[in-house]
C-alpha positions in Angstrom: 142.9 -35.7 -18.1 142.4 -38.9 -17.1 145.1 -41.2 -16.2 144.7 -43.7 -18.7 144.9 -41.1 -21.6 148.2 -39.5 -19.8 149.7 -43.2 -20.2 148.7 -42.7 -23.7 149.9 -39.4 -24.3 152.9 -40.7 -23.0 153.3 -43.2 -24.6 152.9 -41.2 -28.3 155.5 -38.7 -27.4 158.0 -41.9 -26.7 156.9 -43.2 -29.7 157.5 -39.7 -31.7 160.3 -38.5 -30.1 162.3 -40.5 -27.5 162.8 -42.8 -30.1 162.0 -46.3 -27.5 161.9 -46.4 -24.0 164.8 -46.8 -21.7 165.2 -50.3 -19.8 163.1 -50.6 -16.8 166.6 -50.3 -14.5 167.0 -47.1 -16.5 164.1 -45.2 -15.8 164.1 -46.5 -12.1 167.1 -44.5 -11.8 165.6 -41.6 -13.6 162.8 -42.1 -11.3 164.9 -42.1 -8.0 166.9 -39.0 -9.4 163.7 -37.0 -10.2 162.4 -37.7 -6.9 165.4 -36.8 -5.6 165.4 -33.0 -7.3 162.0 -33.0 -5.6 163.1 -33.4 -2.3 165.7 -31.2 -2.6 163.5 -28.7 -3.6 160.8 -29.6 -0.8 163.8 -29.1 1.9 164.7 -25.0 0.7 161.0 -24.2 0.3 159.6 -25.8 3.3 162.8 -27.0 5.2 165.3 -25.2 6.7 168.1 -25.2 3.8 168.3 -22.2 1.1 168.6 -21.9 -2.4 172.4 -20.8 -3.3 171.0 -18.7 -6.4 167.3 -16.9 -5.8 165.2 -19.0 -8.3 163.4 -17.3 -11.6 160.4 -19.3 -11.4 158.1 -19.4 -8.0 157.8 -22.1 -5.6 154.4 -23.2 -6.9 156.1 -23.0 -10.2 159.4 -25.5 -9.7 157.2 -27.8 -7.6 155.1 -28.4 -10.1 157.7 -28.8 -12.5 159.5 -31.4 -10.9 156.4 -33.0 -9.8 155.8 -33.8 -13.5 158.6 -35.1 -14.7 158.7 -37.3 -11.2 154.9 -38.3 -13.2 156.3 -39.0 -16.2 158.9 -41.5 -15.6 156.4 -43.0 -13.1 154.0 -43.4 -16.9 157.0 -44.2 -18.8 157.7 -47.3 -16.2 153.8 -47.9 -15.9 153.1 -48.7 -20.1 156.5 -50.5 -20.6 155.5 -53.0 -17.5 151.6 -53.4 -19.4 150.7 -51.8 -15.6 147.0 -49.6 -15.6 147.2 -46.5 -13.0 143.6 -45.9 -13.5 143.0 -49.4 -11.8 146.4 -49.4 -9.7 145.1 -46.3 -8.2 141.3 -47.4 -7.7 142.5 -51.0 -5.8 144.9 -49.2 -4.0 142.6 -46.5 -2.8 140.1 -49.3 -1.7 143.2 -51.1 0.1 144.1 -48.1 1.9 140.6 -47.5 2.9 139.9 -51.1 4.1 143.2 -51.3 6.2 143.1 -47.2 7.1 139.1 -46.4 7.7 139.5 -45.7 11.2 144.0 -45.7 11.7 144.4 -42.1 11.1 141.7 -40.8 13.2 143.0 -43.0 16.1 146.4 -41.6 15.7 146.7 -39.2 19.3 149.8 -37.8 16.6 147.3 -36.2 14.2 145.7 -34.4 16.8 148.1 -32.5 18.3 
């Protein structure tokens, strides 16, 4: 799926059930909190904190989960502010490369 047509899809299931979109300070916070249950799962899979109740679903599993929904408010917040990803992502890709080409391989950090 391309980018553009997962705004889209979005955007239709907003339109069929969520009724409107929450205000942009609204799904910010939705955003922050999402990322948050992300993190929070990150630290007891690859950190050094545990779950307090063993999980149903695998790692892979609630990762991915959480992952999306982190995606969808990040869509949600991308179509109410008229923002393209598919572009966002290409300039920001060439940006990266054009200030990174040669940062990372430099880095005496990366190599150890």
């Amino acid at each position: 799926m391309e980018i553009k047509e997962a705004q889209n899809q979005v955007d239709e299931w907003i339109k069929s059930f969520g009724v409107r979109y929450f205000n942009e300070l609204t799904n910010m916070a939705m955003l922050t909190e999402e990322v948050g249950e992300l993190a929070r799962l990150v630290a007891r899979i690859h950190g050094e904190q545990s779950f307090k109740n063993p999980p149903e679903k695998s790692p892979k599993e609630l990762l991915s989960d959480e992952m999306a929904d982190v995606l969808f408010v990040l869509i949600c917040m991308a179509n109410q502010m008229d923002i393209d990803l598919d572009k966002a992502l290409v300039e920001n890709l060439m940006k990266k490369t054009n200030r990174d080409s040669d940062r990372h391989q430099n880095n005496e950090k990366l190599t150890k």
